[in-house]
N, C-alpha and C positions, 0 to 999 in steps of 0.2 A: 706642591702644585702639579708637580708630574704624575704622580699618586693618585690627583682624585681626577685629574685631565684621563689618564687609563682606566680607571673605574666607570666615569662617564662613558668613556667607548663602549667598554664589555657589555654596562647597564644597556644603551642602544642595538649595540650586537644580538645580546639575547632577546630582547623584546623586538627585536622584528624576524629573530628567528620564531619564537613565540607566537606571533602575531600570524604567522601565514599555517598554524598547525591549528587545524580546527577539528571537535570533536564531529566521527560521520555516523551521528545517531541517527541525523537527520538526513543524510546522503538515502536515512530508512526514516528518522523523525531527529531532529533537533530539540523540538520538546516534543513531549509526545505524552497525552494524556488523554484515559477511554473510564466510562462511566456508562451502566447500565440501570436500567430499571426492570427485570426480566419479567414482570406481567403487571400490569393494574387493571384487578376488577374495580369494579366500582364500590365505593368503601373499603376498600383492601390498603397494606398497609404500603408506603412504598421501600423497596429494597437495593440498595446502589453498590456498586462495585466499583474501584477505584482503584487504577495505580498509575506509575509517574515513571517513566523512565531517567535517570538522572547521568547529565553528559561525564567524562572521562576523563582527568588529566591526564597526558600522552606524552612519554618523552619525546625529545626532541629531534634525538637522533634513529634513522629510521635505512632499512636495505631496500632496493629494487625490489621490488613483488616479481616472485617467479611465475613465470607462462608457463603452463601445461599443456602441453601439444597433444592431443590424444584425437579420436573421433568425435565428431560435430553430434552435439543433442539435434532428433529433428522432431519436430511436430507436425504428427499427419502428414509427414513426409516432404513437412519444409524446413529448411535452415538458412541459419545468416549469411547473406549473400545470395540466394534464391533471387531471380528475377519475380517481376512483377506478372510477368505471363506464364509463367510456374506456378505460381500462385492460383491464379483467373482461374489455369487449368485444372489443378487442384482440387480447391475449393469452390469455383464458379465465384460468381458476386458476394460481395459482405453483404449486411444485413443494415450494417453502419456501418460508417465512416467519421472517427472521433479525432479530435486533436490527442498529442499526446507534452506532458510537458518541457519534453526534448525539442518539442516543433516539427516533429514528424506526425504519417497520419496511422493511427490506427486501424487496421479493417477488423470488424468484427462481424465475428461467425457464433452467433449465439440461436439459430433456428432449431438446434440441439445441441440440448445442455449435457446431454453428457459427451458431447463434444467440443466445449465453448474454449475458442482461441481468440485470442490477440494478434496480429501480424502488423507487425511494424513497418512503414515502407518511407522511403527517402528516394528520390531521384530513379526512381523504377529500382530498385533495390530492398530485399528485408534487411531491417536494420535493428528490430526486436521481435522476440516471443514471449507471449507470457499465457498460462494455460493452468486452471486448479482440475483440469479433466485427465483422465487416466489416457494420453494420447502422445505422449511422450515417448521415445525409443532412442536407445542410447547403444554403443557397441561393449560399453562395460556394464549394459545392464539397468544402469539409472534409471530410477522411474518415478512418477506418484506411489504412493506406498513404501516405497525403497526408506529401511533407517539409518536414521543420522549417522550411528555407528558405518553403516556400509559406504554411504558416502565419504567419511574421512576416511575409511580403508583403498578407496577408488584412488583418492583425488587428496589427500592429504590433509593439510593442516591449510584453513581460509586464508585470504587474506588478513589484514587487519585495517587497509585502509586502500583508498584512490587516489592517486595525485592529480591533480590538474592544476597545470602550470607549477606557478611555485607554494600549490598551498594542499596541503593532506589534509581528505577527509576520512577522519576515523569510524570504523565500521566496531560497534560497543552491544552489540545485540545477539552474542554467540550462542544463546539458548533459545531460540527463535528460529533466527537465519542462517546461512552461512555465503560467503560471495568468492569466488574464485575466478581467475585472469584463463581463461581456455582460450587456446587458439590466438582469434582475434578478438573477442568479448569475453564480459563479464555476466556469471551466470550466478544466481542466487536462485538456491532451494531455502523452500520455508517450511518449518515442521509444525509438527500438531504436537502438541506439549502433554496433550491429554490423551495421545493411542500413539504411544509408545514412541513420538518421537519421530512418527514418520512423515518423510517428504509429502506434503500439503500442495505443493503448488512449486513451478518455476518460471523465473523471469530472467528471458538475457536481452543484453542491450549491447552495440555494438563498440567498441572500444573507445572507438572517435567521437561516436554521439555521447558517450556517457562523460567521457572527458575532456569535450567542447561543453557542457552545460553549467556555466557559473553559478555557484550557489546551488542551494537543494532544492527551488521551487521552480522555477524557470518563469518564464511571464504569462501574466494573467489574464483571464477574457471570460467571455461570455460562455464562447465555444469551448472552453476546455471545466467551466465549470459544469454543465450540461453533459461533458463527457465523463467526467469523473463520479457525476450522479449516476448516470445509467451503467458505467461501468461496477460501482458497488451495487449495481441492483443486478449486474450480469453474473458476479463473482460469488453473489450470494445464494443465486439459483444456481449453477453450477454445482457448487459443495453439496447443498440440498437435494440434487439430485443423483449425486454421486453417494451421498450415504443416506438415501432411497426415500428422501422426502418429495412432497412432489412443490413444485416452483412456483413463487408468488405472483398475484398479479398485480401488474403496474399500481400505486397509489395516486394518482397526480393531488389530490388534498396531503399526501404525507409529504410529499414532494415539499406543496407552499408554507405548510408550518414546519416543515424541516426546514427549510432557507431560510424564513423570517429568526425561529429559535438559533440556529449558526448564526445569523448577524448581529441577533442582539446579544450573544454571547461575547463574538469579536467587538462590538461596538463598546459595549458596556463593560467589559474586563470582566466578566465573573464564569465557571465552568462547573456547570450546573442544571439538575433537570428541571428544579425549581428557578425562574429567576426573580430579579426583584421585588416583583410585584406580588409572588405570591402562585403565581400560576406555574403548574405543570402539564405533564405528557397529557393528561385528559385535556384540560381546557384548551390546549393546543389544537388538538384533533377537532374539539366541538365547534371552537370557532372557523374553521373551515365548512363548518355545515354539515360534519358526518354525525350519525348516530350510530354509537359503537358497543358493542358487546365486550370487546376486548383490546387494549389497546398497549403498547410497549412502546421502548425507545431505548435508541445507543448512541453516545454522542462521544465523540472523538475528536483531537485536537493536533494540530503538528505534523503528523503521517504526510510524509512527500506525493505519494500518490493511491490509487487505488488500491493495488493489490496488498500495500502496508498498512490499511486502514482495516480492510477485511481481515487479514491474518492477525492481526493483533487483537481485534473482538473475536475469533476462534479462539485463539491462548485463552481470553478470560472468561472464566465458565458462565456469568450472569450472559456475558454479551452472546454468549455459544448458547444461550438456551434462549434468548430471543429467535437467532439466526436460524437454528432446528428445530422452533417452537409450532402450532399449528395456527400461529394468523393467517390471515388469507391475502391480505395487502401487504404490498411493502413501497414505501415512498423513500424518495435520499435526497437533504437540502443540503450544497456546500455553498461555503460563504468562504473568498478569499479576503484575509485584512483581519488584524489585530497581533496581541500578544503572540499567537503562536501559527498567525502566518494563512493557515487554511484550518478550518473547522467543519465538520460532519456531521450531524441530523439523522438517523438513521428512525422513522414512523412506521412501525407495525401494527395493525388494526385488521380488523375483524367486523364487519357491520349485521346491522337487524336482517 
């Protein structure tokens, strides 16, 4: 009786050690599934691209994540902790002002794309950056362009995970991204998979906001779904006109069959360009009322936020030859709810 009274302990022991260690695909995706269609003419045939990120089993036992103390990344000459009137001065006014899903606001500076930032603000305070424009400056050199390789020679070996509170979230995506504890934040460079590997993009977030947000999605609204559309629509023209294409314009019909397709994907359980009924990317577009020469799509599933939704259609070549393609619209439906949490729409088109 003592025997299985101790077994009983251990079996509870480990399963609530268990229990608070979760995989942090999702801290970038939890599930995380992208699908392309990279051009439909009309009668042409359709072509899809598919992969699936699949979570981590993570031992149990785990060290402090060391802090690198080195010099502050700045962007356009702001960094974490920058006042609010630093900024103003800076930059002048945003262009927008978006939620973000930390609960802080985003200002966006996208009047020039080969400029387009992010600035994070909390209680008159930056509290994030995030930025796929070559406007970056680091004192060890870091940059957009900078590779992979260089950054682990800077900065070493990533983390592997966040804690908050008593539960680790595991970071499983080391061909992609990489996340490291600086200073006071956590900074993630994202690579291009396809040019050698080099830093795409970075986003940091401030230690306390990243580590006060339970869970990977943070709470949902109206406001922040409207921000995460236009922000994939900001992220997209940026790149495009960093590797010298020139920038789409608004779709608002890609917009409403993107958000219809995202929810009847979340509603209906199925992840797909086709869905039920039979209908695709065309019919979508048509029933909006547009008449189109050429029409695309990329749909995403799981991605915590913007800039993880974008960089993982860059990794996949169909989604990357949407993104650098020559339509001349680009629309973005997200729909929060279902299976995998939030879902993405991405409507490319082209009209008479």
């Amino acid at each position: 009786m003592k025997r299985l009274v101790k077994g009983i302990i251990i079996y509870i022991f480990l399963f609530t050690i268990l229990f608070h260690i979760k995989p942090f695909n999702d801290f970038f995706t939890n599930k995380a599934t992208i699908e392309s269609i990279p051009i439909e003419i009309k009668e042409s045939m359709e072509v899809m691209v598919k992969s699936f990120n699949k979570s981590v089993i993570q031992e149990s036992n785990y060290a402090e994540n060391q802090v690198i103390m080195t010099e502050d990344f700045t962007c356009l000459n702001i960094s974490i902790g920058d006042s609010i009137e630093k900024v103003l001065k800076e930059l002048g006014e945003p262009q927008r002002i978006d939620l973000s899903k930390y609960g802080f606001e985003w200002y966006i500076y996208n009047k020039d794309y080969s400029k387009y930032m992010q600035v994070g603000i909390e209680d008159g305070k930056v509290v994030g950056l995030c930025s796929n424009s070559p406007i970056w400056e680091s004192e060890n050199g870091l940059k957009i362009g900078s590779k992979r390789e260089e950054v682990e020679k800077v900065l070493g070996k990533p983390i592997e995970y966040i804690k908050k509170d008593d539960t680790l979230y595991y970071i499983n995506t080391p061909e992609e991204n990489s996340t490291y504890l600086i200073n006071n934040y956590y900074i993630t460079f994202f690579y291009d998979i396809h040019d050698e590997y080099k830093v795409s993009a970075i986003k940091i977030i401030e230690r306390t906001m990243e580590e006060s947000l339970k869970g990977f999605y943070g709470m949902n609204s109206e406001r922040l779904r409207e921000s995460f559309e236009m922000e994939i629509f900001d992220l997209a023209n940026a790149t495009r006109v960093r590797l010298g294409k020139p920038p789409f314009i608004w779709g608002e019909e890609g917009r409403s069959a993107g958000r219809k397709h995202s929810m009847n994907m979340a509603k209906r359980g199925f992840f797909n360009h086709v869905d039920p009924h039979g209908r695709g990317p065309a019919h979508r577009i048509e029933e909006e009322g547009v008449s189109w020469q050429k029409v695309g799509e990329n749909i995403a599933a799981g991605q915590t936020s913007p800039i993880f939704a974008h960089e993982n259609w860059m990794n996949s070549m169909g989604h990357r030859e949407n993104l650098l393609g020559d339509f001349k619209n680009l629309g973005v439906g997200v729909y929060f709810g279902g299976d995998y949490h939030v879902y993405y729409t991405q409507k490319f088109f082209t009209t008479f």
